[in-house]
C-alpha positions in Angstrom: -46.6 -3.8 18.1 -47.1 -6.7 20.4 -49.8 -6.7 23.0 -48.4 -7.5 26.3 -52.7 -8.2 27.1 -53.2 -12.0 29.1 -52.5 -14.7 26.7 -53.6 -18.3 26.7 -51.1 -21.1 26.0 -53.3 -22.4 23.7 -53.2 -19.0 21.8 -49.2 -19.2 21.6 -49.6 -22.3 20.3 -52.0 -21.4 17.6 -49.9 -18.4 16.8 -47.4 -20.8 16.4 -49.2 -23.5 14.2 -49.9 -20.4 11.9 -46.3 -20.4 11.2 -45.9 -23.9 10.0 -46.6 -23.5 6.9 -44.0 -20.3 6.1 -41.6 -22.7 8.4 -41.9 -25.3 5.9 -41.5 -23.5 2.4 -38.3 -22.1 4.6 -37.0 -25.4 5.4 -34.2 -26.0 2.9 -33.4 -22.1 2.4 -32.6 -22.7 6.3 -30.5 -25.8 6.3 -28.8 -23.8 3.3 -27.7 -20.9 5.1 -27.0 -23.1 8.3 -28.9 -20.4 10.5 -32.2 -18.8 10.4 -33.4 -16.7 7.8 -34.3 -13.2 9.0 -37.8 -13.6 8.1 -38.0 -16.4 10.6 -36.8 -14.1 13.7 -39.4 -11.5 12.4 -41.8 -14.1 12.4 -41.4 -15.5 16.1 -41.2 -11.7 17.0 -44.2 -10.7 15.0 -46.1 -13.4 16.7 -45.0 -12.6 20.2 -43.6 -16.1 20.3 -39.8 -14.9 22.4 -41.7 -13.5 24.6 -43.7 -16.3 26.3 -41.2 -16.8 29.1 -39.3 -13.4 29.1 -39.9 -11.9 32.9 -42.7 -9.9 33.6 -41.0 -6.8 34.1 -39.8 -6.7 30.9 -42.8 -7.5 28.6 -42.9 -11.0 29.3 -46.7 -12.8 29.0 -46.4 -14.2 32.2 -46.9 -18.1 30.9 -45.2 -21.0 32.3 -42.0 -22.8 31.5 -43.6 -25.8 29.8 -45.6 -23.3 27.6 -42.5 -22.4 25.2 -41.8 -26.2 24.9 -45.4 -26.8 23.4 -44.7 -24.0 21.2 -41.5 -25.4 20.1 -43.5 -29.1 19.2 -45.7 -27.0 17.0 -42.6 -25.3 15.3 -40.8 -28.3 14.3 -43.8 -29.3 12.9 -42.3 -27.0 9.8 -38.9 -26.6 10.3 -37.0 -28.6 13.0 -33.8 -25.8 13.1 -36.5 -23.4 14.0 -37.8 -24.8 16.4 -34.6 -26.2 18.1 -33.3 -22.4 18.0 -36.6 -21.3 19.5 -36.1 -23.5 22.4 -33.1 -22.5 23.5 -33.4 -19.2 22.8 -36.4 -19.0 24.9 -35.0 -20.7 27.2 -31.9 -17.8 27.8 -34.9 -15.1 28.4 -36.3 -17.1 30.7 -32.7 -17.9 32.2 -32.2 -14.0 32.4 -34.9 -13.7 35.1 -32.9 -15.5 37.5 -29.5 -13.0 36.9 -28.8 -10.1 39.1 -31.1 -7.4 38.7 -28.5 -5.3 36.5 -27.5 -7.7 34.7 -31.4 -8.2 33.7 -31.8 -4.3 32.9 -29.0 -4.3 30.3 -29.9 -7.2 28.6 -33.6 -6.1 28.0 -32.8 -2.4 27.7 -33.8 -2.4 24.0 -36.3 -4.9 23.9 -38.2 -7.8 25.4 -37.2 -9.7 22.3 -33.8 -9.6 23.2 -32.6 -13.0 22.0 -29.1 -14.5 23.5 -27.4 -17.6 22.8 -24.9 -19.4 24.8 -22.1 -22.2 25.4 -21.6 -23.7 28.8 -18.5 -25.7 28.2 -15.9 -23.6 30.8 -13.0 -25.6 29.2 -11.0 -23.6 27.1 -11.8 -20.6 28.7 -9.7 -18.0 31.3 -10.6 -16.4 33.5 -8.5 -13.5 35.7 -9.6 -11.8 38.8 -9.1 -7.4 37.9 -10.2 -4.6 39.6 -13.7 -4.5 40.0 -14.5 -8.1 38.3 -12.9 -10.1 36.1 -10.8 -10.7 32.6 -12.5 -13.5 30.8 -10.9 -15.0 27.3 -11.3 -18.2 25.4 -13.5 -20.1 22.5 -16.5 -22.0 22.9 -18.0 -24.4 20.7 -22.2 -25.0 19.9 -23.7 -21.5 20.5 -26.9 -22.3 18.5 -28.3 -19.2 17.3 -25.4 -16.9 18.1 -26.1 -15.5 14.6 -29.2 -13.7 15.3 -28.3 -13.2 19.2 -27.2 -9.5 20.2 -25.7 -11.4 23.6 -24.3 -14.8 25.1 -23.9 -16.5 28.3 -20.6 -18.3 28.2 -18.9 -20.5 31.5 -15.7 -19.8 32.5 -13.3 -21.5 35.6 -12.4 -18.8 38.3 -10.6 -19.1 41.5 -13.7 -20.2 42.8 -15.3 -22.7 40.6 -17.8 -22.2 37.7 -19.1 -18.9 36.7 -21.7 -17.7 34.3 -20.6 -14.7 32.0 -23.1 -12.2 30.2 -21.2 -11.0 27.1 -22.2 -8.6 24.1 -22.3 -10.0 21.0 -20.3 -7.1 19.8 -17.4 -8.4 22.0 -17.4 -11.7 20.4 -16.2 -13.2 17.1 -18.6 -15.9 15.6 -16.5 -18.6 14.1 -18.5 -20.2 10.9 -17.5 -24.1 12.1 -21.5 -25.4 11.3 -20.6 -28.2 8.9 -23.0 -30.8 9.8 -25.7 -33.9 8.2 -28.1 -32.3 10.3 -29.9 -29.5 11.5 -27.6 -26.9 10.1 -29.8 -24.1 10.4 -29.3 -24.1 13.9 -26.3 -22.2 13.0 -24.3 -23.7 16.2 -20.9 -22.1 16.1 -17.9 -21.5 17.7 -17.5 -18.5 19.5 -14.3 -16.5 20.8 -13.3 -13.4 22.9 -9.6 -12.0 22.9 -8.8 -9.6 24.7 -5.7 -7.2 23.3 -1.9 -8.8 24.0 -3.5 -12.0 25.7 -4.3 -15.5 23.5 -8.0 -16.5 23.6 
């Protein structure tokens, strides 16, 4: 178990410098299976690593923004998909602290590791006004790390403009389009959600 005790930044970063070397005998395996290896997520949650910018309240260590970037310089040290992933994953828990308090409770109901990925690109998506909220549909391209991510932030246009959706992962359907020169173990794939009788 992670101790949610005061950390330094510079302890992060030495937590994460200890991981270099594990990083780097991963390297190809990663770019092979164009995502991250299991043992890497265990890793990066063995070492308290997601949790550097996670809020407070939910087992977060309470250090700053530009923390998890230094900690991302030392993990590409090793492997650069790694740390690319670690960034932006990261960067969705400490995104989360800024949602509406429910919306914060669901997605770190299980753990403060809770990782999330995302794509931001409202384009193909729709978006219907129902009872209580609304429908949303459509695909979105470049969700690194949707492979390990147990939920996704996706835009979407409504009546009003731009909106942020919190979706399950279990909702969603990871399209394997990751056929790239480089950093393919960012695993950065489409993503789509249908919704019964309606095109996505």
């Amino acid at each position: 178990m992670i101790s949610t005790m005061p950390v330094t930044r510079e302890e992060m970063v030495q937590r994460a410098a200890a991981l270099v070397p594990r990083l780097r005998e991963r390297a190809e395996r990663t770019e092979q299976l164009r995502r991250l290896p299991d043992e890497t997520i265990a890793d990066l949650v063995d070492a308290g690593l997601l949790r550097i910018v996670t809020p407070d309240r939910f087992g977060g260590l309470g250090l700053d923004f530009d923390a998890k970037l230094e900690v991302a310089l030392e993990l590409g040290r090793g492997c650069g998909s790694t740390a690319w992933n670690y960034s932006i994953l990261t960067s969705h828990s400490w995104w989360l602290g800024h949602f509406p308090r429910q919306g914060q409770e669901e997605y770190f109901a299980d753990s403060p590791d809770t990782l999330g990925s995302s794509s931001l690109d409202p384009s193909r998506s729709r978006v219907e006004v129902v009872a209580g909220g609304y429908r949303l549909s459509g695909r979105w391209s470049f969700s690194s790390g949707c492979d390990a991510a147990s939920w996704v932030t996706v835009g979407g246009l409504g009546p009003s403009g731009l909106l942020w959706f919190l979706v399950p992962m279990a909702e969603v359907t990871i399209v394997d389009t990751w056929f790239v020169s480089g950093l393919r173990g960012t695993g950065s794939k489409d993503l789509v959600l249908r919704h019964p009788g309606r095109e996505g």
